[in-house]
N, CA, C and O atoms as CSV, one atom per row, in Angstrom:
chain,resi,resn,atom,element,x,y,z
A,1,UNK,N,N,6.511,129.444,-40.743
A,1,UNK,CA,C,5.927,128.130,-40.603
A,1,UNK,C,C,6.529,127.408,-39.397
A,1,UNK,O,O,7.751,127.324,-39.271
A,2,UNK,N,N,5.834,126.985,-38.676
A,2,UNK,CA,C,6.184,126.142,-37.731
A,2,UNK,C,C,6.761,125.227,-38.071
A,2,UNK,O,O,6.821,125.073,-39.291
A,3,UNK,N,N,7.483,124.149,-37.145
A,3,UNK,CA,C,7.793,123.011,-37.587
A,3,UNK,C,C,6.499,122.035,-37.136
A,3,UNK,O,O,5.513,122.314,-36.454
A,4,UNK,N,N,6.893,120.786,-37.786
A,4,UNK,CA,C,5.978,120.139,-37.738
A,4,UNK,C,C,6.308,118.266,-37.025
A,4,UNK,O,O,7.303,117.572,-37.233
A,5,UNK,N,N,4.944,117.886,-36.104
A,5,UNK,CA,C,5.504,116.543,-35.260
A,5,UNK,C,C,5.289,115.467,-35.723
A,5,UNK,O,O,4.267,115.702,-36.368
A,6,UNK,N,N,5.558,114.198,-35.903
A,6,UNK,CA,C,5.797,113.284,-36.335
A,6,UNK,C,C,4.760,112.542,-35.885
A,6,UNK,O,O,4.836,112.138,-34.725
A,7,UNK,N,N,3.623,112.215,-36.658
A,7,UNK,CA,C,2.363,111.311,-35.882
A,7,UNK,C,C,2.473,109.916,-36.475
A,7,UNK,O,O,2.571,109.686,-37.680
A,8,UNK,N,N,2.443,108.826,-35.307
A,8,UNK,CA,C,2.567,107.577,-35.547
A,8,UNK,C,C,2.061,107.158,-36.385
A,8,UNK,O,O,2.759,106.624,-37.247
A,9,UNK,N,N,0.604,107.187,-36.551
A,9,UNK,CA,C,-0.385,106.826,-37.527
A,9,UNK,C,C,-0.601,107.195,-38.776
A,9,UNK,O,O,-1.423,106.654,-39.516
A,10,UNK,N,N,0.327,108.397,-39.161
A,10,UNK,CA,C,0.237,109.156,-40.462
A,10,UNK,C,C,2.045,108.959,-40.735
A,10,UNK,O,O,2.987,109.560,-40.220
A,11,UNK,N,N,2.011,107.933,-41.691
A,11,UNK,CA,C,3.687,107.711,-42.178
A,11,UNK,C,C,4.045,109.228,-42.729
A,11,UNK,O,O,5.222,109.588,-42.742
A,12,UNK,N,N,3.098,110.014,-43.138
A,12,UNK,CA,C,3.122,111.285,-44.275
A,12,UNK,C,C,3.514,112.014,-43.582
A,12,UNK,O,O,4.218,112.905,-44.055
A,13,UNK,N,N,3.276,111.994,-42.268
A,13,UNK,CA,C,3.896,112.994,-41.658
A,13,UNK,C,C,5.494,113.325,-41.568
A,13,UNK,O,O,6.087,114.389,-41.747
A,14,UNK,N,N,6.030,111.872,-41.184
A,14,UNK,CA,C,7.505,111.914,-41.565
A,14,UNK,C,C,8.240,112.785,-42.866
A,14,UNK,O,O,9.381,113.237,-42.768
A,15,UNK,N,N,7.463,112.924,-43.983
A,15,UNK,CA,C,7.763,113.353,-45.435
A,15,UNK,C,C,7.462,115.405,-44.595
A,15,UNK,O,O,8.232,116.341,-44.382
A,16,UNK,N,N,5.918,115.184,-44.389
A,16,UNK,CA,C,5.732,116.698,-44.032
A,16,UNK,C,C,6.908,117.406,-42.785
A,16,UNK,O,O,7.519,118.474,-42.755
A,17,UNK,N,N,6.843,116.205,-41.829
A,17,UNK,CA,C,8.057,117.050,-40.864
A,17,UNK,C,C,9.621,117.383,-41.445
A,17,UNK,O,O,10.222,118.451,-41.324
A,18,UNK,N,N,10.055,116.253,-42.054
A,18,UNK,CA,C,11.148,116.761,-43.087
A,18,UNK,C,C,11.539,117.545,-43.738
A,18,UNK,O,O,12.673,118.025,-43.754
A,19,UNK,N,N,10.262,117.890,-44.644
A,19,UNK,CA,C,10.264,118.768,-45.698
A,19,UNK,C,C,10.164,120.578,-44.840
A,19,UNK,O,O,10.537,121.696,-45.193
A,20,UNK,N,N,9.644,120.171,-43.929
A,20,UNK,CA,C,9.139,121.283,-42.972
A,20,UNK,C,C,10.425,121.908,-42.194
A,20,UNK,O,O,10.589,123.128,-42.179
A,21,UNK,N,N,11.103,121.242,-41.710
A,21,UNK,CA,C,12.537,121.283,-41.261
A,21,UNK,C,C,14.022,121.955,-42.518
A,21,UNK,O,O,14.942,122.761,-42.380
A,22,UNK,N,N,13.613,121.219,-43.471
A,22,UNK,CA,C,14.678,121.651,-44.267
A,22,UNK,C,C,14.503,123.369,-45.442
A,22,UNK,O,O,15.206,124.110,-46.130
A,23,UNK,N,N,12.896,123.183,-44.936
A,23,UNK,CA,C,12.845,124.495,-45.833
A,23,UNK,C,C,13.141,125.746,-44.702
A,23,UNK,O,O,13.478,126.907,-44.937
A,24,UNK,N,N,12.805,124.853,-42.945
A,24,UNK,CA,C,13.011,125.999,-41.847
A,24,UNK,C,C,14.375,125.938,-40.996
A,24,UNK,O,O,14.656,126.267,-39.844
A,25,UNK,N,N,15.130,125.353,-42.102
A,25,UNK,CA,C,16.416,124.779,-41.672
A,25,UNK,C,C,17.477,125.859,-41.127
A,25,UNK,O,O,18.207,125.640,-40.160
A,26,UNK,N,N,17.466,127.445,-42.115
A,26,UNK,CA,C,18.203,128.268,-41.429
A,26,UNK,C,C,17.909,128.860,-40.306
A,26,UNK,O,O,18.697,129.307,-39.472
A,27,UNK,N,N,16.206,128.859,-40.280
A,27,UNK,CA,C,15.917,129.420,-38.621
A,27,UNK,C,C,15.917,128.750,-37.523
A,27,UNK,O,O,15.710,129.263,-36.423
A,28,UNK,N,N,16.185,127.354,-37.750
A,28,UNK,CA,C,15.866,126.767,-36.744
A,28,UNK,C,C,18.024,126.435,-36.255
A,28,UNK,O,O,18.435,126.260,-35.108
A,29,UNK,N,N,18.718,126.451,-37.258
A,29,UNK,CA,C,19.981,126.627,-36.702
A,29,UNK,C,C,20.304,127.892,-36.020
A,29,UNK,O,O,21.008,127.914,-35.010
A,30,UNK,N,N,19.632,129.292,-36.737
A,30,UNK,CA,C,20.004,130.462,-36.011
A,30,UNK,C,C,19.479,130.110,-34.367
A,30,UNK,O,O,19.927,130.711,-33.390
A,31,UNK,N,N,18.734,129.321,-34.316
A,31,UNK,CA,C,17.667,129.245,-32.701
A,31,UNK,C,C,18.734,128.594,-32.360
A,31,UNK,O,O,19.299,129.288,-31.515
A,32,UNK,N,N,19.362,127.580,-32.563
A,32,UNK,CA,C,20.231,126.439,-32.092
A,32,UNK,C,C,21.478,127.490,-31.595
A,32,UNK,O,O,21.620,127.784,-30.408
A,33,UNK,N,N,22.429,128.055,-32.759
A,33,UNK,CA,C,23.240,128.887,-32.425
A,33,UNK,C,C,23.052,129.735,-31.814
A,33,UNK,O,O,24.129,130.329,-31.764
A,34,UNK,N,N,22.173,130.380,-31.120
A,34,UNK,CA,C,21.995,131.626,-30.144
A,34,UNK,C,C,21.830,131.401,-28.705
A,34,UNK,O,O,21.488,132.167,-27.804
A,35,UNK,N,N,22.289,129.661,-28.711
A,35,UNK,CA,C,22.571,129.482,-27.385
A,35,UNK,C,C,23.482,128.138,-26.759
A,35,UNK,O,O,23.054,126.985,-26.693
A,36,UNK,N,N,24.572,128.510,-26.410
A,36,UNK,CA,C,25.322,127.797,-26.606
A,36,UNK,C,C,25.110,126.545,-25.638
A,36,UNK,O,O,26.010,125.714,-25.512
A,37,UNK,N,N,24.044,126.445,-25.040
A,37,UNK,CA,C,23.497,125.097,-24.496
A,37,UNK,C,C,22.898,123.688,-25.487
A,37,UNK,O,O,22.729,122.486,-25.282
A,38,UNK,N,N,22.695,124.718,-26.741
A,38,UNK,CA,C,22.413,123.756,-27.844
A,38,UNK,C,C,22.959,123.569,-28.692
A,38,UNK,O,O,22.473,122.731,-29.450
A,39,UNK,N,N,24.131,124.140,-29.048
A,39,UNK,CA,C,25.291,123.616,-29.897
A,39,UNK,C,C,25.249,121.926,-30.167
A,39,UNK,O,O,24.792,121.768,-31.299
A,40,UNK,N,N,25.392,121.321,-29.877
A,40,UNK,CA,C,25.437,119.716,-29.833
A,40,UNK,C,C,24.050,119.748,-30.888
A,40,UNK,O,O,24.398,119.606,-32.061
A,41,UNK,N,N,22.871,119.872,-30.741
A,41,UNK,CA,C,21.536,119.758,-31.563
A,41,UNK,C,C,21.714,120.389,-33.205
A,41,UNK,O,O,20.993,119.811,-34.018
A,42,UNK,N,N,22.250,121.069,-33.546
A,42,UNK,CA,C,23.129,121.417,-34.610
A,42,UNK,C,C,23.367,120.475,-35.344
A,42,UNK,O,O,24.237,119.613,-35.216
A,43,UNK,N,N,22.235,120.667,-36.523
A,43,UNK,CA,C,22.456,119.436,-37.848
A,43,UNK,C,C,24.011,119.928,-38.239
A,43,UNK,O,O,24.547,121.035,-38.181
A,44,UNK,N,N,24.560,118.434,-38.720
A,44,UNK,CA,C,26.040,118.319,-39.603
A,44,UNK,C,C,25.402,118.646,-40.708
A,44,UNK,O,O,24.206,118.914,-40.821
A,45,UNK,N,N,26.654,118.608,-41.960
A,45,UNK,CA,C,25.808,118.921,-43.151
A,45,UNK,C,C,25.346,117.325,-43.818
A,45,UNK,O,O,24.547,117.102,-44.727
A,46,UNK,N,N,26.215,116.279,-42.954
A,46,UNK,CA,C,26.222,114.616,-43.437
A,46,UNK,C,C,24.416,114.737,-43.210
A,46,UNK,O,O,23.597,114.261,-43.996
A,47,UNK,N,N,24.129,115.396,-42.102
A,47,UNK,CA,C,22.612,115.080,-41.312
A,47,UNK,C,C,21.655,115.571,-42.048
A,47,UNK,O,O,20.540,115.057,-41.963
A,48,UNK,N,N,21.904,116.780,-43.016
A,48,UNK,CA,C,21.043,117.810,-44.081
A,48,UNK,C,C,21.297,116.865,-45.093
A,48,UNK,O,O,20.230,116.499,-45.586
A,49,UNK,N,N,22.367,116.270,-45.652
A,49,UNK,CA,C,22.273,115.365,-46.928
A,49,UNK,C,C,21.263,114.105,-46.707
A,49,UNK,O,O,20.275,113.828,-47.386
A,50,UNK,N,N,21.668,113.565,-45.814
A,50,UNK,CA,C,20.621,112.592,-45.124
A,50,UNK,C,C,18.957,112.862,-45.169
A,50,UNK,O,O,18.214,112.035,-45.698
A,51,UNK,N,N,18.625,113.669,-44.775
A,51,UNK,CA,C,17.283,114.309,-44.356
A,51,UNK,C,C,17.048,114.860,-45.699
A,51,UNK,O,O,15.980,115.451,-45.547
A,52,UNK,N,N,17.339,114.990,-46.695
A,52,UNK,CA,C,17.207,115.356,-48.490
A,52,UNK,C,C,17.212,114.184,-49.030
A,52,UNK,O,O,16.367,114.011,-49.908
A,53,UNK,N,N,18.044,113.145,-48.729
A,53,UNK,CA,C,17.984,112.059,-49.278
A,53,UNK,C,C,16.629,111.287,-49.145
A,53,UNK,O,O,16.047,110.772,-50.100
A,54,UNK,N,N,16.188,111.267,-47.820
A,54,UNK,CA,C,15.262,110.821,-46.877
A,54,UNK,C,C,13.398,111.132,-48.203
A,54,UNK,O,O,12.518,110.399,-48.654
A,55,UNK,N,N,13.857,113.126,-48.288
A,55,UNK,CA,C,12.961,113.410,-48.730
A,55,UNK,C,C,12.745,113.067,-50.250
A,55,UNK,O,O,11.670,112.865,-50.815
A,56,UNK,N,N,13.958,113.047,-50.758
A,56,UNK,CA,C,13.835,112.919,-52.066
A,56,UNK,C,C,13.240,111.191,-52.220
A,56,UNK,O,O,13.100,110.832,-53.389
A,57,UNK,N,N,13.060,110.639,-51.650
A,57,UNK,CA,C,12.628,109.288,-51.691
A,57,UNK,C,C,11.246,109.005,-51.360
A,57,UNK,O,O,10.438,108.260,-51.914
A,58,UNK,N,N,11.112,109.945,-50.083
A,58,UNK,CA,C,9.403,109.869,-49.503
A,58,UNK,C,C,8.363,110.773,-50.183
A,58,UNK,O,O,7.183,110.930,-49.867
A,59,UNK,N,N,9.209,111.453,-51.406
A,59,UNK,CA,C,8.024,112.890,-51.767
A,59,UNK,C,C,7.390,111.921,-52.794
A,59,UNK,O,O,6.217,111.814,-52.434
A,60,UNK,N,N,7.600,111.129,-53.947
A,60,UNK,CA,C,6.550,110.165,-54.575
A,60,UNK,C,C,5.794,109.298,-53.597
A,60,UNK,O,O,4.766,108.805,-54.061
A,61,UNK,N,N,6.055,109.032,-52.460
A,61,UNK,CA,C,5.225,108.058,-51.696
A,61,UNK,C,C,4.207,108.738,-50.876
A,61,UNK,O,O,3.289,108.214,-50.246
A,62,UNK,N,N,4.505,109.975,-50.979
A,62,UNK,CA,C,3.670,111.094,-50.224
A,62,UNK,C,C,2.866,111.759,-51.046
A,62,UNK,O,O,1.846,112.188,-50.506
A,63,UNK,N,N,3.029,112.043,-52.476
A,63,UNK,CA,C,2.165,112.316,-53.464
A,63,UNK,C,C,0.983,111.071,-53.470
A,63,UNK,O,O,-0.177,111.138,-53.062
A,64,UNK,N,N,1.665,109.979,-54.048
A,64,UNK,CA,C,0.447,108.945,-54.293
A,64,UNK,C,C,-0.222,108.779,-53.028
A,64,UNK,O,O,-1.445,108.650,-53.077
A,65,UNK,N,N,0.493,108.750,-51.616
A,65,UNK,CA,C,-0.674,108.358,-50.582
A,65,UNK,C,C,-1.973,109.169,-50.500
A,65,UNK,O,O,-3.171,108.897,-50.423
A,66,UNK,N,N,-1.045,110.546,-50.560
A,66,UNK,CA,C,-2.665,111.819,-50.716
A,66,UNK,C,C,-3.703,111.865,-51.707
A,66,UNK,O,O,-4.927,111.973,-51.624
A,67,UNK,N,N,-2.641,111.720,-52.979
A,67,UNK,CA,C,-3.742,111.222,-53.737
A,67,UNK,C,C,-4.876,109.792,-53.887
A,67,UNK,O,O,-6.051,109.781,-54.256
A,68,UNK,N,N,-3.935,108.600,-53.418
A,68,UNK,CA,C,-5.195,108.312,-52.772
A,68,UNK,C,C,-6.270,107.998,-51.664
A,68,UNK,O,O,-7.270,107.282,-51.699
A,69,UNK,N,N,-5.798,108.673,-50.803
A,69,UNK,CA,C,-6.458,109.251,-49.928
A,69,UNK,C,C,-7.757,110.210,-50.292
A,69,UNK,O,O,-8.502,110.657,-49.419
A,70,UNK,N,N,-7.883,110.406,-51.393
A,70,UNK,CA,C,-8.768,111.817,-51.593
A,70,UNK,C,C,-10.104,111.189,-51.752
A,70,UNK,O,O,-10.316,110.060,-52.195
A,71,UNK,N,N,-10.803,111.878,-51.422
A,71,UNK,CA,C,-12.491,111.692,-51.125
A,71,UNK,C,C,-13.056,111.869,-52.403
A,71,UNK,O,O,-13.982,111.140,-52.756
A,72,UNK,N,N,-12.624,112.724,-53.118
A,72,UNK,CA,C,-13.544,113.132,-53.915
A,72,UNK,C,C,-12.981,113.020,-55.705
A,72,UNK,O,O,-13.053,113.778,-56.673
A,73,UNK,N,N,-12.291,111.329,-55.403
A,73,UNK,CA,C,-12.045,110.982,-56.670
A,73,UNK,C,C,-12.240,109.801,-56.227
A,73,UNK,O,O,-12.276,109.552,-55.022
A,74,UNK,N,N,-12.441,108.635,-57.457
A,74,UNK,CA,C,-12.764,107.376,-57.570
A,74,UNK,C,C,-11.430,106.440,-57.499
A,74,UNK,O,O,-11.089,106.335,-58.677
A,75,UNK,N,N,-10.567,105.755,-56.743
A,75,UNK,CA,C,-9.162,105.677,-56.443
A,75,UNK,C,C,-9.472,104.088,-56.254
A,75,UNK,O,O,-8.413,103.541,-56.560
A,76,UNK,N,N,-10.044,103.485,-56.037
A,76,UNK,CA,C,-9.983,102.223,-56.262
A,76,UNK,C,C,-9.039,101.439,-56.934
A,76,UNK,O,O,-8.061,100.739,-56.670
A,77,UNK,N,N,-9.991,101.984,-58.345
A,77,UNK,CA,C,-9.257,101.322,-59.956
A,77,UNK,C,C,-7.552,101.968,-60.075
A,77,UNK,O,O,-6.733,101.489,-60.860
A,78,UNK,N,N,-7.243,103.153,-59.112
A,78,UNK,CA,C,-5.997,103.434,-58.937
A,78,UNK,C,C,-4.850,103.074,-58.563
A,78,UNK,O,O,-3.700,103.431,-58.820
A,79,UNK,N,N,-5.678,101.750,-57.440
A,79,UNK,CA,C,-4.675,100.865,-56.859
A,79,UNK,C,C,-3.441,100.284,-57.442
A,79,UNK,O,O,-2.240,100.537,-57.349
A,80,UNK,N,N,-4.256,99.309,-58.153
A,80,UNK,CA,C,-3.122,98.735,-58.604
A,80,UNK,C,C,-1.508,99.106,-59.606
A,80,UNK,O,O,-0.347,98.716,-59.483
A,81,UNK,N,N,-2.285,100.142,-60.685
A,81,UNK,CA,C,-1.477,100.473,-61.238
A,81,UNK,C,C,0.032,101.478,-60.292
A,81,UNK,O,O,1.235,101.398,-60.540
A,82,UNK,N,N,-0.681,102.350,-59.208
A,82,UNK,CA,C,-0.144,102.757,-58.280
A,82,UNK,C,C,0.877,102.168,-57.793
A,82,UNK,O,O,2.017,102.390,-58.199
A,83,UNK,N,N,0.626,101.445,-56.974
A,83,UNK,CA,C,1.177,99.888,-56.371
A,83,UNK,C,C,2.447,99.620,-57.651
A,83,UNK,O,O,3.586,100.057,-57.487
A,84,UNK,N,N,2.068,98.899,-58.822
A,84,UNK,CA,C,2.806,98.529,-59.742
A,84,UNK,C,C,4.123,99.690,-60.479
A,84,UNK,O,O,5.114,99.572,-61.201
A,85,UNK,N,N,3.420,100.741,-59.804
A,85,UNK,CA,C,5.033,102.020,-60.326
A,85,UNK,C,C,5.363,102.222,-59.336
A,85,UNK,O,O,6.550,101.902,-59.399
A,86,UNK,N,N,5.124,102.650,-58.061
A,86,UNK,CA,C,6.091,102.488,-56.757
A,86,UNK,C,C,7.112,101.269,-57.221
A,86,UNK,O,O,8.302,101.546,-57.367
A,87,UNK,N,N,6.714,100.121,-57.417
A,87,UNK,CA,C,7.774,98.876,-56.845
A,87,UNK,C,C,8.454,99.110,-58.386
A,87,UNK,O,O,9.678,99.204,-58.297
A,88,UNK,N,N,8.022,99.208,-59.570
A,88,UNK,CA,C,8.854,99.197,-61.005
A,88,UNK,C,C,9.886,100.508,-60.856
A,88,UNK,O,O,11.088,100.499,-61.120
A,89,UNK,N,N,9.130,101.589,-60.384
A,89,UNK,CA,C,9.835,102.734,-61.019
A,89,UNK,C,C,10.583,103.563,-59.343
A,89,UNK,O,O,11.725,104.014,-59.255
A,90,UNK,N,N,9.943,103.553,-58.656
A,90,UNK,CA,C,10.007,104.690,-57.460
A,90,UNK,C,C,11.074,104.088,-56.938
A,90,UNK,O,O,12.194,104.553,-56.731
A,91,UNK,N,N,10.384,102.350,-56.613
A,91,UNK,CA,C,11.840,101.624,-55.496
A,91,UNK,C,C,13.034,101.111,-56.421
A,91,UNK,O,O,14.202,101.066,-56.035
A,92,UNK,N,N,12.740,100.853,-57.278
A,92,UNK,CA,C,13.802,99.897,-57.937
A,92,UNK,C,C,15.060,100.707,-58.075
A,92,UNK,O,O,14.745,101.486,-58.975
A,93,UNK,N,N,16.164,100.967,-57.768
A,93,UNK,CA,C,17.615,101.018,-58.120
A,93,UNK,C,C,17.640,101.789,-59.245
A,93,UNK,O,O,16.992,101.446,-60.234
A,94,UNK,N,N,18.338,102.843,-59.231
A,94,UNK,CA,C,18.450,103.893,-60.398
A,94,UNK,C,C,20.096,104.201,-60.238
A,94,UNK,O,O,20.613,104.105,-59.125
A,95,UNK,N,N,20.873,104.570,-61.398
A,95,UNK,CA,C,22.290,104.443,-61.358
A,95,UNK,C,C,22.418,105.726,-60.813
A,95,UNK,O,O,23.454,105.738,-60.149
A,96,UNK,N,N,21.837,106.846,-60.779
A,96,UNK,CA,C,22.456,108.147,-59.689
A,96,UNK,C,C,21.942,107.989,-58.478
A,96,UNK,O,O,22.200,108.882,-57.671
A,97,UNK,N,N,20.971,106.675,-57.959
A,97,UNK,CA,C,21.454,106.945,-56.326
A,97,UNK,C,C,22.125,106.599,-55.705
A,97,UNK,O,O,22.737,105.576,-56.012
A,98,UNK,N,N,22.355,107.193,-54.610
A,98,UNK,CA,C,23.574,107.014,-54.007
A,98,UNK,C,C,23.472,106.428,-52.879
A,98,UNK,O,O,22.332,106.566,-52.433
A,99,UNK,N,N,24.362,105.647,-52.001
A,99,UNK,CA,C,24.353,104.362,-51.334
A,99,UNK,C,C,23.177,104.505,-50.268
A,99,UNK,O,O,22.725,103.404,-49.954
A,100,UNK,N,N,22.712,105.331,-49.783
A,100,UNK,CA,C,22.035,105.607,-48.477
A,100,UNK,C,C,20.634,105.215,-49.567
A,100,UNK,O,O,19.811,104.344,-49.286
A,101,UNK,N,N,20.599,105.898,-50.591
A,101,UNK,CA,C,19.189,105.566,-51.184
A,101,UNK,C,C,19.159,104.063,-51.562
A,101,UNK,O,O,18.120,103.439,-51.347
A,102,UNK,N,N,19.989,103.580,-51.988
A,102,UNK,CA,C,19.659,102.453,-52.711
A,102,UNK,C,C,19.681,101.931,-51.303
A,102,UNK,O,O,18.548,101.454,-51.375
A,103,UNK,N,N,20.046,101.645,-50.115
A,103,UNK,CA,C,19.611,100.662,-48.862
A,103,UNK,C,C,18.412,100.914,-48.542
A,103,UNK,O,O,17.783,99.977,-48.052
A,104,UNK,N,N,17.638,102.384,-48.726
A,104,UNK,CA,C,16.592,102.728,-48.052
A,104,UNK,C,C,14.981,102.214,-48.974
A,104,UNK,O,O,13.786,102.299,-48.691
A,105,UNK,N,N,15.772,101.668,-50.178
A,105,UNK,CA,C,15.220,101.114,-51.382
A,105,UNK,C,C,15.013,100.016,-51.196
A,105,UNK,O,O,14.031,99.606,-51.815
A,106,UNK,N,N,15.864,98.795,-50.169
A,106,UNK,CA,C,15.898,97.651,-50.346
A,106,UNK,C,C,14.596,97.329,-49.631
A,106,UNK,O,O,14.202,96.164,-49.561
């Protein structure tokens, strides 16, 4: 799988390039390490916790956007309730996250 680019207009993409990166995370360090001009580009592991954290936060916001996005369901009447569990359940403060999530929450 390729990696994947970050399109302005599609927030989802951020979730897809992420997710895309961390599952192609060992090949794309073996590429990094096989030349020592790119050493420096070399995720830390602070940068892999980060970029998991990142995802583990954007993958419900990336489910509901697609879903409603979809053509070929009636998503209207979906709104709101949608809307109303993002902000109750998705954003609100949960006692195992950990500091980077709960700011990225605020």
């Amino acid at each position: 799988h390729a990696l994947i680019h970050d399109v302005v207009t599609r927030w989802g993409s951020t979730y897809e390039k992420i997710s895309r990166f961390l599952e192609q995370q060992q090949a794309a360090c073996a590429v990094l390490a096989s030349d020592r001009s790119t050493w420096h580009f070399m995720p830390k592991d602070n940068d892999i916790a980060t970029l998991e954290n990142v995802n583990q936060l954007l993958r419900p916001l990336y489910d509901f956007t697609d879903a409603l996005a979809s053509e070929k369901r009636v998503t209207l009447s979906s709104l709101t309730p949608v809307l109303e569990h993002i902000g109750s359940e998705i954003l609100s403060e949960q006692a195992e996250d950990n500091l980077l999530i709960r700011q990225m929450k605020q």
